[in-house]
C-alpha distance (Angstrom), angle and dihedral (degrees) to the residues before:
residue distance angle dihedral
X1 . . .
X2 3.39 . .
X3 3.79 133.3 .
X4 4.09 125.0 -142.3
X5 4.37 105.2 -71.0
X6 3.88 110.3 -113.1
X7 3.79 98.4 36.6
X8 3.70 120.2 103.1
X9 3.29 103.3 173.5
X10 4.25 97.7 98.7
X11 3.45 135.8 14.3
X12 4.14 139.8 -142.9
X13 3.58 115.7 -149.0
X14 4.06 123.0 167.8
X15 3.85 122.8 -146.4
X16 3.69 126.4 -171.0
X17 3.39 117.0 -142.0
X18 3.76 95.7 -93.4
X19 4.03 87.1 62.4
X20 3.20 99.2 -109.6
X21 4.18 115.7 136.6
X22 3.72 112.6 -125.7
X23 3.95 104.9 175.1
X24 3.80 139.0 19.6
X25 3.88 127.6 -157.1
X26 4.05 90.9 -170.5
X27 3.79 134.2 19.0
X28 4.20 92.1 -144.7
X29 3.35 112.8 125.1
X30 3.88 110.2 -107.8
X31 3.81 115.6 -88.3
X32 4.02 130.1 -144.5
X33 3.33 93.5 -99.0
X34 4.14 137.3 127.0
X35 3.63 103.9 -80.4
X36 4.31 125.4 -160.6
X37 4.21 113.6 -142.0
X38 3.70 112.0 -160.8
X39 3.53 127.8 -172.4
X40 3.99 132.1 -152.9
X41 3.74 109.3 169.9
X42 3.62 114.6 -49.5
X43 3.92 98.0 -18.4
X44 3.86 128.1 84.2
X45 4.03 127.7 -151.2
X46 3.75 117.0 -157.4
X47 4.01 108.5 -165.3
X48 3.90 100.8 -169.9
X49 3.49 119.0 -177.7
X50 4.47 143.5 156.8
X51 3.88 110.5 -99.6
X52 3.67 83.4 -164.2
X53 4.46 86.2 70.9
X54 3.56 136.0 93.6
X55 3.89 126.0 -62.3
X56 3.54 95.2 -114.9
X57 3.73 83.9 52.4
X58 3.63 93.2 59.7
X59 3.67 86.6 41.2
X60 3.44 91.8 61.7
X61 3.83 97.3 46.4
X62 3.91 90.1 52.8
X63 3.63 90.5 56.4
X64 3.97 96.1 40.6
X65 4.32 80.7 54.8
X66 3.89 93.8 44.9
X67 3.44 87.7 59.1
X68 3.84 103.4 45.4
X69 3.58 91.1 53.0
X70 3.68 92.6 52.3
X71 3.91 93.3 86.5
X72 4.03 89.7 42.2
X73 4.23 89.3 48.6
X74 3.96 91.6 51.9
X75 3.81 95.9 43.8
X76 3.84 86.5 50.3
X77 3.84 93.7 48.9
X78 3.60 94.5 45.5
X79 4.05 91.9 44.2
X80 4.16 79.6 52.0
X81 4.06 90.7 54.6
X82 3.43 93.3 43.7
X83 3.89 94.5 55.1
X84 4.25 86.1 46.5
X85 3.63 96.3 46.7
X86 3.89 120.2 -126.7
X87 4.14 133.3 -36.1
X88 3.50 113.4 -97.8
X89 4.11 109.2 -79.4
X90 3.95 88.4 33.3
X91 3.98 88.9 88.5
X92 3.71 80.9 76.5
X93 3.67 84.9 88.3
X94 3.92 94.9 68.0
X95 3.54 115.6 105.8
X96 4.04 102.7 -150.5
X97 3.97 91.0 -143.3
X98 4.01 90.3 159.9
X99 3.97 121.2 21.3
X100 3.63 85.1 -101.6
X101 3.96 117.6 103.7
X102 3.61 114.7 -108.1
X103 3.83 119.3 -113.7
X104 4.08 114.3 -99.7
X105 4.07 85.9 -130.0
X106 3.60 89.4 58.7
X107 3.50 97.1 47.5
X108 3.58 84.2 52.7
X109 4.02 101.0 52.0
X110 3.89 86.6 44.3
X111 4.02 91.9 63.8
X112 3.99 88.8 35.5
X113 4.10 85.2 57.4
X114 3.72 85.3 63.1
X115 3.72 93.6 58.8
X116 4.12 89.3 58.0
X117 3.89 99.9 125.2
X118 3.85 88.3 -169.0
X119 3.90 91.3 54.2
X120 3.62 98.4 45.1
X121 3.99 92.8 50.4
X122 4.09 84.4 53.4
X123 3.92 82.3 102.5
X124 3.75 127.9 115.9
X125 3.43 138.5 -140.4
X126 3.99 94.2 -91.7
X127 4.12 82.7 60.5
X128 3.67 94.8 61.9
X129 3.88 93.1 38.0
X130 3.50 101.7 45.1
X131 4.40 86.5 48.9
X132 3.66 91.1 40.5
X133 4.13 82.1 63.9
X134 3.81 97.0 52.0
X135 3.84 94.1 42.9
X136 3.59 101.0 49.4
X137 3.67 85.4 48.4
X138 3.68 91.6 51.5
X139 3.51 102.8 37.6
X140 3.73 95.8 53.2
X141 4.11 92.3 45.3
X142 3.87 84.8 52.2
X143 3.84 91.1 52.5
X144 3.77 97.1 55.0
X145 3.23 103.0 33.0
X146 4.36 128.2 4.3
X147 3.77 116.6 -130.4
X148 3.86 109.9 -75.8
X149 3.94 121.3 -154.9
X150 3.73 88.5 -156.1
X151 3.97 135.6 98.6
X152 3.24 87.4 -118.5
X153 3.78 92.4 72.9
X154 3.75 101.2 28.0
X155 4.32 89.7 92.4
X156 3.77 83.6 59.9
X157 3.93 103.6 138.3
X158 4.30 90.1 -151.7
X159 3.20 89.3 42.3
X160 4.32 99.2 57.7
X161 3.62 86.4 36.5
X162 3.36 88.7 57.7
X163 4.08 96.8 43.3
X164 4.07 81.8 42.2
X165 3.68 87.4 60.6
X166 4.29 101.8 42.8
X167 3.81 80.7 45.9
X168 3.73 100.4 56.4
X169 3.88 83.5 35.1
X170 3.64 100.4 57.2
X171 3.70 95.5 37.2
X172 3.65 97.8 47.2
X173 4.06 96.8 47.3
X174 3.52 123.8 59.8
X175 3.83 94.4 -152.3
X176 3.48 89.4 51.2
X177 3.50 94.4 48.5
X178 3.68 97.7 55.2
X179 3.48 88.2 56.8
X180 3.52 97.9 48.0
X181 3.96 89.2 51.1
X182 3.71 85.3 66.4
X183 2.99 102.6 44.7
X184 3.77 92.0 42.8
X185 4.27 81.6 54.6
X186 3.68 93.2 64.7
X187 3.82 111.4 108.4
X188 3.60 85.7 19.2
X189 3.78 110.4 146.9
X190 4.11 99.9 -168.5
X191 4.09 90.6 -177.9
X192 3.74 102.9 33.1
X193 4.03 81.7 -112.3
X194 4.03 119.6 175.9
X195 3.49 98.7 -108.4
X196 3.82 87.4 -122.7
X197 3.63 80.7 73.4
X198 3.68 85.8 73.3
X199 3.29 134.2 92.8
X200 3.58 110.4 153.6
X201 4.08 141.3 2.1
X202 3.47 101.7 -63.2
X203 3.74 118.3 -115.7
X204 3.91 97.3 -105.0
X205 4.14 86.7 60.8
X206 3.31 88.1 48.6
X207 3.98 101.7 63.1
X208 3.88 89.6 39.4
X209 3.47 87.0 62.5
X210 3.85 98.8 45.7
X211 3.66 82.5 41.9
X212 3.72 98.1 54.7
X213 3.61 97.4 45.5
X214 4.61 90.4 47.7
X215 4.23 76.1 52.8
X216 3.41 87.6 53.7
X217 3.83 102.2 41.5
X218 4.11 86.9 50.0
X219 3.31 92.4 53.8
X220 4.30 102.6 49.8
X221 3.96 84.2 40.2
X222 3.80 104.4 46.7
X223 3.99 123.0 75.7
X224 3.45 94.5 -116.5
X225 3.90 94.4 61.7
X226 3.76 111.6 -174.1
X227 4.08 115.8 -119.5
X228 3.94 83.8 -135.6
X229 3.47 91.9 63.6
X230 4.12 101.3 100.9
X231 4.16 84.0 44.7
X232 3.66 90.7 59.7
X233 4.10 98.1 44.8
X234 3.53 89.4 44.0
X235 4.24 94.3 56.1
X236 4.10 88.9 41.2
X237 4.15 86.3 58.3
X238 3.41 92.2 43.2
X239 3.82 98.9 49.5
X240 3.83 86.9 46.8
X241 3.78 94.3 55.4
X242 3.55 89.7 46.2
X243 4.04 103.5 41.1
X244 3.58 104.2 -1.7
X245 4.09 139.1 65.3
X246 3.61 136.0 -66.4
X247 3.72 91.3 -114.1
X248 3.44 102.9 49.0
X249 4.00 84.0 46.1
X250 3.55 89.1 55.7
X251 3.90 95.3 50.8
X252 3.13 100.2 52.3
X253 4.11 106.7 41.0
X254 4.44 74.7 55.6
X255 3.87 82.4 62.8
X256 4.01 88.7 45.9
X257 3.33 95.0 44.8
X258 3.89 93.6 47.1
X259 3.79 88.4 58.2
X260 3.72 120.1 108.9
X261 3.64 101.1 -126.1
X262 3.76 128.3 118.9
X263 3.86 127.1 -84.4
X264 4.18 84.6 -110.7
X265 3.92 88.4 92.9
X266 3.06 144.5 110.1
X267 4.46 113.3 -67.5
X268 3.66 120.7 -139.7
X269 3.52 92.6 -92.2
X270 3.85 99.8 53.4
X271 4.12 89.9 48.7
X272 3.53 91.9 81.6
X273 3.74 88.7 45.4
X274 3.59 87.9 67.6
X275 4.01 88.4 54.0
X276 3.61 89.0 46.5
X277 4.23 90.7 50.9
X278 4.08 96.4 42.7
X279 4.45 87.1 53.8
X280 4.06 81.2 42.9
X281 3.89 81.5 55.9
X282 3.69 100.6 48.0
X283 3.98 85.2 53.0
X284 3.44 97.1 54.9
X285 3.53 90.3 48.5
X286 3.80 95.6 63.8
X287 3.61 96.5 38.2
X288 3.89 80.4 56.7
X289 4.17 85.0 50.3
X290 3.73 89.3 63.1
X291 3.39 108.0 60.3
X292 3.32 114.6 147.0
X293 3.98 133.7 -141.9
X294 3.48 123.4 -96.4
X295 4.15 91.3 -110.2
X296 4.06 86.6 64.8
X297 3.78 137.6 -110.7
X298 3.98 93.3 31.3
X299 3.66 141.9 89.4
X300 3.40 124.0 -97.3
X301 3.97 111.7 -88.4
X302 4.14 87.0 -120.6
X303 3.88 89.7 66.5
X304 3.83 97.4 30.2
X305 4.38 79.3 63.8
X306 3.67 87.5 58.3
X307 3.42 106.1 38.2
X308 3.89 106.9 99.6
X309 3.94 115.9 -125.1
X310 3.66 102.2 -105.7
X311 3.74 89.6 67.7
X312 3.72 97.4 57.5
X313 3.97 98.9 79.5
X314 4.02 82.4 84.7
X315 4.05 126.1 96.6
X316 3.49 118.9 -126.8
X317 3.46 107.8 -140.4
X318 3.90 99.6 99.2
X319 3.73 113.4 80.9
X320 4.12 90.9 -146.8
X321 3.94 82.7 54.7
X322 3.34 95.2 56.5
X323 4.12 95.2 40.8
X324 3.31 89.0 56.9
X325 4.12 101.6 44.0
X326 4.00 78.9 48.4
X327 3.76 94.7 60.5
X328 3.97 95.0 37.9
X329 4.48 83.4 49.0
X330 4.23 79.5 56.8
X331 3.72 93.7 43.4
X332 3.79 88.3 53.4
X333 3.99 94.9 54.5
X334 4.19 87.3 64.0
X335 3.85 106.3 158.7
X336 4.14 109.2 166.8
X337 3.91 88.0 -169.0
X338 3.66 102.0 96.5
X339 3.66 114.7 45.0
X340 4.20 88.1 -135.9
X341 3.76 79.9 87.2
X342 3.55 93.8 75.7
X343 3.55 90.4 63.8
X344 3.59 91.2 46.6
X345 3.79 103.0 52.3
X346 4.11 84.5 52.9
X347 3.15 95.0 57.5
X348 4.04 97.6 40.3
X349 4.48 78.1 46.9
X350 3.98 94.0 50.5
X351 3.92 93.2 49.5
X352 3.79 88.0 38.4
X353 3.64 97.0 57.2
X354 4.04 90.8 39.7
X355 3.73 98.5 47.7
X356 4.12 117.1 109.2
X357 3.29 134.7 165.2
X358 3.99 95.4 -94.7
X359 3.36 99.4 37.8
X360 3.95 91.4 122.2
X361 4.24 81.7 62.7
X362 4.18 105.8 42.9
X363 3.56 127.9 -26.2
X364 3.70 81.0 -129.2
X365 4.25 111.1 89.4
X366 3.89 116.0 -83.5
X367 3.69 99.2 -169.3
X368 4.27 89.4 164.7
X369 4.23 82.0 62.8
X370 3.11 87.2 44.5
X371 3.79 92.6 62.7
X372 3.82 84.7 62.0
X373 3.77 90.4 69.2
X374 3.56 129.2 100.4
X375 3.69 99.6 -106.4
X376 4.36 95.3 -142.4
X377 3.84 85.8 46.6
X378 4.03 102.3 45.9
X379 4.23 79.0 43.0
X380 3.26 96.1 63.2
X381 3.38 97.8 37.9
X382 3.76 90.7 63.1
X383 3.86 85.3 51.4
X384 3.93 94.2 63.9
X385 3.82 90.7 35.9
X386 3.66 86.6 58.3
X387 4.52 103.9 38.9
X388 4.18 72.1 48.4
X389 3.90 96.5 65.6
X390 3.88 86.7 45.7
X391 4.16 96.3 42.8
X392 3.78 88.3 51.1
X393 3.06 108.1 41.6
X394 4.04 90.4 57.7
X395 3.79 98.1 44.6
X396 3.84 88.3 51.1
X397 3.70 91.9 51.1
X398 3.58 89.0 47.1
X399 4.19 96.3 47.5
X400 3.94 85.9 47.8
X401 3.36 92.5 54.9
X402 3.64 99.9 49.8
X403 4.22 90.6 48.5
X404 4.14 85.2 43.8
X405 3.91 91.4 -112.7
X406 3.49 108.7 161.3
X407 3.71 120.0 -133.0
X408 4.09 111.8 177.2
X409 3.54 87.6 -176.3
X410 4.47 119.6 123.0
X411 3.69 90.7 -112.0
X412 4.28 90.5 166.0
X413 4.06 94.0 46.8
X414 3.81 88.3 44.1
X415 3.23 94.9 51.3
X416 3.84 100.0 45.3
X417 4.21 88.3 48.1
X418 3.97 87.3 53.0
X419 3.82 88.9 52.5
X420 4.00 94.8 43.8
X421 3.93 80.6 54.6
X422 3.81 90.4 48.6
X423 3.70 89.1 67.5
X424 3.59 89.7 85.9
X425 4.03 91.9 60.4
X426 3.72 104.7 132.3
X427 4.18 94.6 -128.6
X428 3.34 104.2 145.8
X429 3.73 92.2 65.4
X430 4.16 86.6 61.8
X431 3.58 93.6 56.8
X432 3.60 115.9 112.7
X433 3.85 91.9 13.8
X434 3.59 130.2 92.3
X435 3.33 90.1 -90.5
X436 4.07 99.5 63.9
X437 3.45 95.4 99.6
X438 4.19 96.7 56.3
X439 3.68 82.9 51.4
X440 3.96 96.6 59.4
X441 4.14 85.8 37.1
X442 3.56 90.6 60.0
X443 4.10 106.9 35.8
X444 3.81 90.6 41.7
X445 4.06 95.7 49.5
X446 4.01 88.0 42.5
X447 3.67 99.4 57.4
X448 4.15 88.8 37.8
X449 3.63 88.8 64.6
X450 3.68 103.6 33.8
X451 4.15 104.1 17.0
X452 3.75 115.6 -146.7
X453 3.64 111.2 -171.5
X454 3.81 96.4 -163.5
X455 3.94 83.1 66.9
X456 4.29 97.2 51.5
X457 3.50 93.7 90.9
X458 3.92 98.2 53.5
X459 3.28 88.7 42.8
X460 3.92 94.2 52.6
X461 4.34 80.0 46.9
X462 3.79 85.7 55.0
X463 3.67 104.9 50.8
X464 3.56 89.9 36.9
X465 4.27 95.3 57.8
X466 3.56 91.5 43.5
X467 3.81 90.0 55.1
X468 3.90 100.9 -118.5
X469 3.82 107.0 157.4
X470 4.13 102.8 163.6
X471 3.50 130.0 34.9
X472 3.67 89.2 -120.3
X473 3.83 92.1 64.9
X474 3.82 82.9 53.6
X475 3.93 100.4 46.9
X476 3.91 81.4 55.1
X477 3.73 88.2 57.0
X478 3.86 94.5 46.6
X479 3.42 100.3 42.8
X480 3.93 89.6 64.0
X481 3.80 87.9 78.1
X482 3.81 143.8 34.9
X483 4.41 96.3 -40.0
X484 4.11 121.6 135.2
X485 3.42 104.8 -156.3
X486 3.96 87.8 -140.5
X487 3.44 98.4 54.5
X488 3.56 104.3 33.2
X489 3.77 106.8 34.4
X490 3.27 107.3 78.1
X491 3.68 97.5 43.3
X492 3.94 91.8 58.7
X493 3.58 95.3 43.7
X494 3.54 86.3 58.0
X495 3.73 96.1 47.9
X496 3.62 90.7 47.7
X497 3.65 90.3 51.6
X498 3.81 96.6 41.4
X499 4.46 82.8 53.5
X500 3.51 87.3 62.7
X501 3.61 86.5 -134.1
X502 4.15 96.0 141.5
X503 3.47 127.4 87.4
X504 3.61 117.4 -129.9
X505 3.50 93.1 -97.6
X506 3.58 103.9 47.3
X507 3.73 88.2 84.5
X508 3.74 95.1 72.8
X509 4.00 96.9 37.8
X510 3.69 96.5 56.0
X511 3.43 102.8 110.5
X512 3.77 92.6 -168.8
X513 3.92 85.3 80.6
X514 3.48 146.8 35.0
X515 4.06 120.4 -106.7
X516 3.83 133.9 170.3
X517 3.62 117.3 -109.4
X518 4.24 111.9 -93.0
X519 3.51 117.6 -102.7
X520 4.09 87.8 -136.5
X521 4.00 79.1 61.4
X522 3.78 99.4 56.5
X523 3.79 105.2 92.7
């Protein structure tokens, strides 16, 4: 530190913690005089100076000591935080890996990781390349022209370069990818709640987002640092300035900012832009799903082929109808073998989890459109939208498994908070309709992957009124949409089983399985 030249009337000096002086604001000798010590970490900064001097003088050392106590105010403020846990909105951060809360001091150390300078420079030159590509391509669309919602602008060739790039991105990098899952979760309405109904981010946001930034933190940290790595901080800060809190904002633009990568990128302002363009890109991506055939209001005869039975009670006329029939049609064709299918099923989960029943309008939530709906129709659309999360999710872990893709993500606890959500599911209302079957589908194949026992006994009340006394009579029911017998079947047996729901003899009449013969049979 250094006080103003000419004056001799105080002096700065800077010891490290070993004593040893390391700068000098003034070579006068040091007067007997009151003297101020501050202290910021291991290093001490004497400001001496003559109370008999000048008022400007004085001026000047007050200044000089607001300043070096700066460092020693924060570090006390944050030290304070830490002990109380974080603000309101911070707990977003918590990753619900059990069903036990996580601590606030955790919470806290997992945002402090982000603020590691020696973590975030772990990046190599394929980092600051491969972002260098994106920005420049960004940067200069934003300069002629700002990101329109419109049709007018959806032919721009920047801007499907630049959604052909986030798309091969996100798809192709599992860090990435987590991210983009929350992100692609924001408006998502799992229930088809009012949003009155809500007052807070639901709990299913809420571990996407601690799970994208522990993705994140792997990555910088690990020796194999991912070249995506800068992409991936720099959508997390601009999500938070755009939907989340100040603090979290803050935390992670000091990640940004810590990054080695030239002062060509991407400003404050144009980091939520890039938020703003990847939720642009999951919109276009459905409205692409719902092309329809060149007769009119119907799918194209390609997907109709694939789309299992089941799903065929619905009319076409609604483009988010047919977006999301298209992605369950995709979902249908699983095939593990070639490892190309893990890039497909995260793509088929990003527009999954995005899709909404005005996504053709905004990607934002239109609930007055929504009105417009018919309300058995837009309900059981919700109730494939939601067994697709689930369905997805599984078979993805299960392909990355078998081509060794690692996934560090809480698959099981997400899973069982999307179910406890699923509770909310408005079935009743498709009972008796053409629509009763989707509901059972979609309750039963929820709780088989993630079991919720608060929901056995409606369930038990479900199978029961629609008059389904073996589990044979059920696979039937399930097989008529998205179901892979070796993924799915032992879970719902189990289920069924664990309801209670078959009579004592039902396990030897199945015909779906093999039993030996009763002994009470033997005559």
């Amino acid at each position: 530190m250094q006080g103003r030249k000419g004056q001799d009337s105080f002096r700065v000096t800077k010891t490290s913690a070993s004593g040893a002086t390391t700068a000098a604001a003034s070579k006068a000798k040091k007067p007997a005089a009151s003297e101020q010590q501050q202290h910021v970490g291991g290093t001490t900064t004497w400001i001496d100076f003559n109370t008999l001097s000048s008022e400007e003088s004085r001026k000047d050392v007050r200044a000089q000591a607001a300043r070096a106590s700066a460092a020693a105010r924060r570090a006390t403020l944050a030290k304070k935080q830490a002990r109380k846990g974080p603000q309101p909105g911070s707990l977003i951060f918590a990753l619900p890996t059990t069903t036990t809360p996580t601590k606030p001091a955790v919470v806290a150390h997992a945002v402090r990781k982000l603020q590691d300078k020696k973590a975030l420079s772990n990046l190599s030159a394929a980092d600051q390349s491969y972002f260098h590509k994106l920005v420049d391509i960004v940067t200069q669309t934003l300069q002629r022209r700002p990101l329109s919602i419109d049709s007018s602008g959806e032919t721009s060739l920047a801007h499907s370069s630049i959604r052909s790039m986030l798309w091969d991105a996100m798809t192709s990098s599992t860090t990435l990818f987590q991210v983009a899952v929350f992100m692609a979760g924001t408006h998502s309405n799992t229930c088809g709640l009012p949003r009155s109904a809500f007052a807070h981010m639901g709990p299913g946001l809420i571990a996407l987002r601690g799970a994208s930034i522990d993705a994140i933190q792997a990555r910088i940290t690990g020796a194999d640092a991912e070249s995506i790595a800068p992409v991936a901080i720099a959508l997390l800060a601009g999500w938070e300035r755009r939907y989340g809190d100040p603090v979290s904002y803050e935390v992670h633009m000091k990640a940004w900012k810590t990054l080695a990568i030239s002062g060509k990128s991407l400003e404050e302002q144009n980091v939520a832009t890039l938020t703003d363009l990847t939720l642009e890109m999951y919109r276009l991506g459905l409205d692409e799903q719902s092309t329809t055939a060149p007769s009119g209001h119907t799918m194209p005869a390609g997907v109709m082929a694939s789309l299992p039975q089941g799903f065929h009670v619905f009319p076409m006329k609604r483009a988010e109808t047919r977006s999301l029939l298209a992605l369950s049609a995709q979902l249908a064709q699983h095939d593990p073998t070639p490892k190309s299918e893990v890039t497909r099923l995260r793509r088929i989960a990003l527009e999954n989890m995005a899709w909404s029943p005005t996504h053709t309008h905004s990607y934002e939530p239109r609930p007055d459109l929504e009105d417009q709906y018919d309300s058995l129709e837009l309900n059981a659309l919700y109730h494939i939208r939601a067994v697709h999360i689930s369905v997805c999710g599984v078979i993805l872990q299960s392909t990355m498994d078998m081509h060794n893709v690692t996934w560090s993500f809480d698959l099981k606890g997400g899973l069982y908070i999307h179910t406890q959500s699923c509770q909310h599911l408005r079935t009743d209302a498709l009972i008796g309709t053409i629509y009763q079957d989707i509901g059972l589908w979609s309750r039963f194949v929820l709780c088989s992957l993630a079991r919720d026992p608060v929901q056995d006994v409606f369930l038990t009340s479900l199978l029961k009124r629609l008059d389904v006394r073996t589990f044979a009579q059920l696979r039937v029911i399930l097989e008529r949409f998205v179901y892979f017998d070796a993924v799915l079947s032992d879970g719902c047996r189990a289920l069924w089983d664990v309801l209670g729901m078959a009579p004592e003899w039902e396990a030897y009449t199945d015909l779906l399985r093999s039993y030996p013969t009763p002994m009470r049979e033997v005559t």
